[in-house]
C-alpha positions, -999 to 999 in steps of 0.1 A, spaced: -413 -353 -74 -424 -319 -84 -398 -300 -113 -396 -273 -85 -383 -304 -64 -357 -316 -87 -344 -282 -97 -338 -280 -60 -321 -311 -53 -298 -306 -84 -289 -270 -74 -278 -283 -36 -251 -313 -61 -240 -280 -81 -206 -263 -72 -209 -228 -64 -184 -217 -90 -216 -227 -116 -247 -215 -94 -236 -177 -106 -239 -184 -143 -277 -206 -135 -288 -182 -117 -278 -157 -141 -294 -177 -172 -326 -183 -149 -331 -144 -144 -325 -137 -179 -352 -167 -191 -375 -152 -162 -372 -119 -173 -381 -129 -214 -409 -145 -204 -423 -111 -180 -411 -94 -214 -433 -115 -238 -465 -112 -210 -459 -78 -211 -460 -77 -252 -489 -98 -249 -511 -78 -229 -537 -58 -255 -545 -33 -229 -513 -19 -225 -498 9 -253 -462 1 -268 -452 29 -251 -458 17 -219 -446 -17 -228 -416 -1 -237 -413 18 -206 -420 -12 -184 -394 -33 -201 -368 -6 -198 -376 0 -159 -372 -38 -152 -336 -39 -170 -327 -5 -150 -339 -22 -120 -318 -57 -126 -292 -34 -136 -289 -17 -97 -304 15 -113 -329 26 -84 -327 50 -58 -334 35 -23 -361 51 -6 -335 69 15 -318 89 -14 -354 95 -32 -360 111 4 -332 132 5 -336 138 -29 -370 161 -22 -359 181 5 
C-alpha cells in the first residue's frame, strides 16, 4: 500500500470535527516546502522570492480578485 493509500484510508476513519485542523496542518507543511523550493532556486532574486511567497499567503488568505471584479475593475 502506497503512503498516498494509507493517508487515504486513515482520513475516511477520521471524524470531521479533526479533518479541518489536518487539512489545515497539511496546507501549511505544503506551503513550507513550495517556500523552501522557492529559496532554493538560484535563478530567482530575493526579491522575487519574496514577492512570490507573499502572493501565495495573499492567495491562501482569500486575497484575489476573481476574474469578474479584475474585469470590472478596467472599465
Amino acid at each position: 500500500m502506497t503512503t498516498k493509500e494509507k493517508l487515504i484510508q486513515e482520513i475516511e476513519k477520521t471524524p470531521d470535527i479533526l479533518l479541518d485542523n489536518l487539512l489545515d496542518f497539511l496546507l501549511f507543511v505544503r506551503n513550507r516546502y513550495e517556500d523552501n523550493q522557492i529559496s532554493e532556486d538560484n535563478e530567482i532574486s530575493i526579491e522575487e522570492q519574496e514577492i512570490i511567497i507573499a502572493s501565495k499567503q495573499a492567495f491562501a488568505s482569500g486575497d484575489y480578485l476573481t476574474l469578474d471584479e479584475y474585469l470590472v475593475g478596467q472599465v
